[in-house]
Every structure is written in structure tokens, then in C-alpha cells.
N, C-alpha and C positions, 0 to 999 in steps of 0.2 A: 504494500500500500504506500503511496505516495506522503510524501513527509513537510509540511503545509504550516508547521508550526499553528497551528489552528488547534481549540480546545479539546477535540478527539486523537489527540496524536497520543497523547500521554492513556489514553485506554487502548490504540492499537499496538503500543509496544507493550502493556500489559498481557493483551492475547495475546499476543506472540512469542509468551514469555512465563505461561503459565504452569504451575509446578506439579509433579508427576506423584503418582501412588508413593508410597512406602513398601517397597520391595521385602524388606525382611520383617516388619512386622507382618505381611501378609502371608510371609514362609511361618512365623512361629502360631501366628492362628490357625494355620491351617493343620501343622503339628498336632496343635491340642485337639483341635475339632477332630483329626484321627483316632483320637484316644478317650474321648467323649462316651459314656455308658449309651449308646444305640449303635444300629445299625449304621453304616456308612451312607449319608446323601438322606437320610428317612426324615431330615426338617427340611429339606427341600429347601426353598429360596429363604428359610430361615438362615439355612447354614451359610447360602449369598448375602444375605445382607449381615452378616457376622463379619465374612470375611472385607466388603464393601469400606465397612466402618474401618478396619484394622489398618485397612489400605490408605486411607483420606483422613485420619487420624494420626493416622504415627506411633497409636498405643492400641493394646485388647481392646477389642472390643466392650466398649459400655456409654451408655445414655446419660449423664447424670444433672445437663443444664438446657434441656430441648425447647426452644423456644419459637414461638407462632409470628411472625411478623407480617402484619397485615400494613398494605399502602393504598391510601385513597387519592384517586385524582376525578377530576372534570373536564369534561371534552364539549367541545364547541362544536361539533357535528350533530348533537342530541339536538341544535335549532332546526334540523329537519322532519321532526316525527318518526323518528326510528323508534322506540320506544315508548311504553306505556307510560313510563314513571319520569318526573323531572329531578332537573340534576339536584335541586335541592336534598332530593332524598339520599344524596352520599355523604352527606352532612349528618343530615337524620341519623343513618344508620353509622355512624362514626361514633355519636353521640349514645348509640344503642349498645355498642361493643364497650365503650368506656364505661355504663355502666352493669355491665352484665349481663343484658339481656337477648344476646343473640346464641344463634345455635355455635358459634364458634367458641363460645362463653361456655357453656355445656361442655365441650368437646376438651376444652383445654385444663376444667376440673377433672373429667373424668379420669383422665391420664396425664396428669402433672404435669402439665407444660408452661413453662411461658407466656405471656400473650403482650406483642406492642403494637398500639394505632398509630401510623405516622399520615397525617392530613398534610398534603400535598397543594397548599394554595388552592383549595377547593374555593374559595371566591373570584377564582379567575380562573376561566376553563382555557384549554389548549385551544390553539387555531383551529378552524374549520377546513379540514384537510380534506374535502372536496375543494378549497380554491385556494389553499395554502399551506405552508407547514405547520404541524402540531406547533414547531419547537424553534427555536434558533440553536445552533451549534450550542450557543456559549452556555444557554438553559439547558437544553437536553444535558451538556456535559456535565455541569454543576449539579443535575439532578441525580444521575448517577451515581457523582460523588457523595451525596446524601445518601442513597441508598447503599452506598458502601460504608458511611461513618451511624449508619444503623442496627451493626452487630456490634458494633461495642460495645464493651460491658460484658460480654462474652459469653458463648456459647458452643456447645458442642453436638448439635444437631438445629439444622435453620430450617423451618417450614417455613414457605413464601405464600402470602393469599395477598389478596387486591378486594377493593370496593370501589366502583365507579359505573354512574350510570351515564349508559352505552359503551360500555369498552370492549363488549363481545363485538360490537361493529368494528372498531379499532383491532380487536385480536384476529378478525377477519381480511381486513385489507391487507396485515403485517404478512396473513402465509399465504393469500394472494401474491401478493409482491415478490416473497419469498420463494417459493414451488408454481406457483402458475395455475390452470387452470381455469374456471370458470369463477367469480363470485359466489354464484350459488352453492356450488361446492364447497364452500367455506362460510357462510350465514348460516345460522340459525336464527330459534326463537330470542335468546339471552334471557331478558326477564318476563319473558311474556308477548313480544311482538308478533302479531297474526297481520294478514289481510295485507288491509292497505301502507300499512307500519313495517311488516317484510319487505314490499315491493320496494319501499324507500329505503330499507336499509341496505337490498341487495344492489338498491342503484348508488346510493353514497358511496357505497365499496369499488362500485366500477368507477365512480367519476372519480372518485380520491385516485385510484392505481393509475387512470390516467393521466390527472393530471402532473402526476407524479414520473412518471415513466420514467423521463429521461435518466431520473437521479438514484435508479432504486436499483442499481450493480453493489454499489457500498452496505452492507449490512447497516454500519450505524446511521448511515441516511436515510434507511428504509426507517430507522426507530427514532429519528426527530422529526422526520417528514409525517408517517404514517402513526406514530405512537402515542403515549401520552405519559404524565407525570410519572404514574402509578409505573408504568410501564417501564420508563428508564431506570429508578429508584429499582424496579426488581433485577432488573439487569448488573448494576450496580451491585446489588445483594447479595447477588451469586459470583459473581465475579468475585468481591470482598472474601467470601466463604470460601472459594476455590485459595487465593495466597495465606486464609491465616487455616487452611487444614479443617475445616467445618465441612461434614459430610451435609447435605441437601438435600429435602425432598420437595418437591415441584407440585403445586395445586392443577386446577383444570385448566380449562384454553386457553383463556385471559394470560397466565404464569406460562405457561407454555407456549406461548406466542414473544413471549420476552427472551424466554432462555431461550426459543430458535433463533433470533438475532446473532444469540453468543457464538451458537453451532456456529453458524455461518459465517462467522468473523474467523474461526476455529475449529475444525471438526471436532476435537478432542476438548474442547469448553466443556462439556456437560459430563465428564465423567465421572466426579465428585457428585452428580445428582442422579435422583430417583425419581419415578413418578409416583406420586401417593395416589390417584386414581384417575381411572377414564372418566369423563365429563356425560352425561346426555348430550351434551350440545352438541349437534350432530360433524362439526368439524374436528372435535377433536380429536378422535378415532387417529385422521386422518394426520391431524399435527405429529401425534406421537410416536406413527409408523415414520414417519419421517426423522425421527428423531433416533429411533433403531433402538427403542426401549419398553418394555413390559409393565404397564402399573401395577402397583401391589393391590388393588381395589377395585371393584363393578360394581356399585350400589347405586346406580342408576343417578348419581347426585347431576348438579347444574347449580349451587348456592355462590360457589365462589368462599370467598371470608376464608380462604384456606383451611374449610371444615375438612378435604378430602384428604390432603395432608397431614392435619392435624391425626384423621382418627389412622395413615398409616404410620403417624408418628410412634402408636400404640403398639405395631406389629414388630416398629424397627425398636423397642425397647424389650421388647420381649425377646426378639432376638437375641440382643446383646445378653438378657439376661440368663439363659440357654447357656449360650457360650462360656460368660462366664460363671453360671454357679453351678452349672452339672458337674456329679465327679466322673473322674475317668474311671475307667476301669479298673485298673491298680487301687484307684483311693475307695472304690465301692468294695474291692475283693470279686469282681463279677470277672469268668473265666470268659476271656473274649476268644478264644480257639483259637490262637496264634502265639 
């Protein structure tokens, strides 16, 4: 990529530059996971996501600071009737997380995690990217960097959710841009859109890619032109998570419309991440095969709030916990025939 001294330059030597597994930790999990009182492979992608951890960690596998980091932004394409609900309500329900009372609220007692809201200028929506960009460089860049100075404080497992209404239209244009095909093939409903509210969101999405065209070879052009706050701040997120060693797991379309920017800046960007579940939303199927990764979850969701995440945040603790508190065979006294 060309070197522009422009506010993106410092995130494309980043990808370029991003740091690899832990080779011997993931020799000595694997050791013990041999020695483990079962059969060989009987936890299945339990025994993966053990070894996952060991790899992106740097140490055994274990869970002990999992944190939910939810990003709200506002998009200035919702002035078309794409959707049922107005943007005020990312506000609303910001205010709903803060005080408890949404299902990600639920999700995040039930299995100990974490939970932080970071509101994203929600009184100022992004441009209307049918006739312009979301973003300027120097914002998209800066937002980023926010969403990379949002794991500190620390953490050892990052679930990524969003809240913004209309951002499944945004999450649709991004793998338009991205992979091609039709619009359609990338729309859904989001929060509810039928009828005469699909037809406009399916056409915002065509006139956005157009009028974008020229500029959308660049990945991060594709995420200040076509993106939005929420969106770069998660990009950021995971990038941050990738240099300080924080294993990832990845919400529905919306989150996964951001990490495939990263893909694509870098193939190798997302290997530090999971997907915590398939979305309903009929694109994202589609995102993920692209993305060349298996969710841990099919519960039919579409909430977003990083509930899907959040509840395979529960599987990837459980994991760890497996790994590390089963005895092996030696320490149980069980004859493993060998």
C-alpha cells in the first residue's frame, strides 16, 4: 500500500505487522490435552478452542477477565426510510444497557463477564453514504484509535457487539463492496424492515456502492466511505486485541462486517478471532463463509448488543475450564492403555 503520510498509514503498517500464535504454548496444551482423563478429540471444538486460547494468549488456557464491549454509532443514511425505528432509539437503548435492562445485561450476569457502552457521538450521525462518505480519513482514523484505547484496563477474552440504528444497511454495503454480488444478496430485514423500507434499503446499498466505486480497492476506504463510528471503533478493537495477545470473539453481521475490512487489509487479521454465532440476518451466512470460519452458535438470534458473543463467551470459559481443571490420567490413577 502506498505511503501518503495520511492518518491511515500508521494502521496499515500495523496490519502489516501483526503478531503470530505462541508456538510453544500451543505445543504444551496440546501435551496436556493428550493426557486429559477422556478419550482423544471426545470435547471436540472444546479441545479447539483450548488450544485457540493457549495460542493468542501466550499462557494455558483460562478465562479469568472476559469482557463484552459494546459500540454505539449513528448513521445518516437512516434519513431514507430504511428502517422502522429512528436513530434516537441508539440512544435509548444505550441508556437501556447502562442501566441493566437489556438482554445483553442478562447474558453478561449469567456468565460473568464484563460489560462496557462506549457512545460514539451518537448526536451526530455519519454522512449519508449514498452521496458521500461516512467519514473523513482523519475521523474514521481517530475512531479507530478509540476503539483500540477501549480495552484498557485489561482483558483476556474481548467480545465485540454494536448498537446503531440502521447499521445492518451499513454492514451490507461494507460486503457489497467487499465480495460483490448483488445488494440483495447482502440486505436483510435488520430491525424489522419489510415492504416499502427493504426496497429503500436495498436501493441505499446500490446507490452508496456506486457512488463509491471508484475508491472501494483500499479496505480502509471501503470503512470511512461505507462505515460508520460503531464500525471503525470495532475494527480498532480487534486490531488492539490482536498486539496486546486478547483472544476475540466476533458478534453477528454488523461485527463481522468490520473484522472483514481487517481480513482484507490482511488475510491473516482475524486469526486471534472467533465467531460466537450465525446471525438470522440472512447475509450473514454469507459474510462468515467468506471469512473461512465456523460459529460456535445457531440460535437463530439477529439482537446484535453482542448477546451472541457474549452467550459463546460461556462455551469459550468452559473450555478453558476443561482444560485446565480435568486430571490426567496419572493424577486420577485411571489406566489409559498405553
Amino acid at each position: 500500500m502506498s505511503v501518503s503520510g495520511l492518518p491511515f498509514d500508521d494502521f496499515r503498517t500495523l496490519l502489516q505487522n501483526l503478531p503470530g500464535p505462541d508456538s510453544r504454548t500451543l505445543v504444551a496444551a496440546r501435551e496436556r490435552d493428550a493426557q486429559l482423563t477422556k478419550p482423544p478429540g471426545s470435547l471436540g471444538r472444546l479441545e479447539e478452542i483450548a488450544m485457540w486460547l493457549a495460542a493468542w494468549t501466550g499462557r494455558p488456557p483460562a478465562v479469568t477477565r472476559p469482557l463484552v464491549a459494546i459500540f454505539a454509532g449513528n448513521h445518516g443514511v437512516t434519513k431514507h426510510g430504511i428502517t422502522p425505528f429512528p436513530p434516537s432509539v441508539t440512544q435509548q437503548m444505550v441508556e437501556n444497557f447502562a442501566a441493566g435492562g437489556a438482554a445483553i445485561n442478562q447474558i453478561c450476569v449469567t456468565y460473568d463477564l464484563g460489560l462496557k457502552i462506549f457512545d460514539l457521538a451518537l448526536d451526530y450521525p455519519t454522512g449519508d453514504i449514498t452521496c458521500e462518505a461516512a467519514l473523513s480519513e482523519r475521523d474514521c482514523a481517530a475512531t479507530m484509535a478509540f476503539g483500540m484505547e477501549a480495552i484498557a484496563g485489561g482483558t483476556d477474552l474481548l467480545c465485540v457487539g454494536e448498537m446503531g440504528i440502521g447499521n445492518t444497511t451499513i454492514a451490507a454495503a461494507i460486503n457489497l463492496a467487499l465480495y460483490g454480488g448483488e445488494a440483495e444478496d447482502w440486505v436483510g430485514p435488520g430491525t424489522g424492515s419489510h415492504g416499502v423500507q427493504m426496497e429503500r434499503k436495498v436501493q441505499a446499498v446500490k446507490t452508496a456502492v456506486e457512488f463509491h466505486k471508484d475508491h472501494l480497492k483500499d479496505p480502509l476506504e471501503v470503512l470511512r466511505r461505507l462505515g460508520g463510528r460503531e464500525i471503525a471503533a470495532i475494527a480498532g478493537a480487534i486490531l488492539a486485541a490482536r498486539m496486546e495477545k486478547i483472544p476475540v470473539l466476533l458478534d453477528g453481521y454488523v461485527v463481522t462486517a468490520a473484522a472483514s475490512i481487517l481480513k482484507a487489509a490482511n488475510p491473516s487479521a482475524l486469526d486471534h478471532c472467533l465467531i460466537g454465532h450465525v446471525s438470522a440476518e440472512p447475509g450473514h451466512l454469507k459474510a462468515v463463509e467468506k471469512l473461512g470460519k465456523t460459529p460456535l452458535l445457531a440460535l437463530g438470534m439477529r439482537l446484535g448488543e453482542g448477546t451472541g458473543a457474549a452467550l459463546a463467551a460461556g462455551i469459550v470459559k468452559a473450555a478453558a475450564a476443561c482444560h485446565s481443571g480435568m486430571a490426567t490420567f496419572a493424577q486420577a490413577g485411571v489406566n489409559a492403555g498405553h
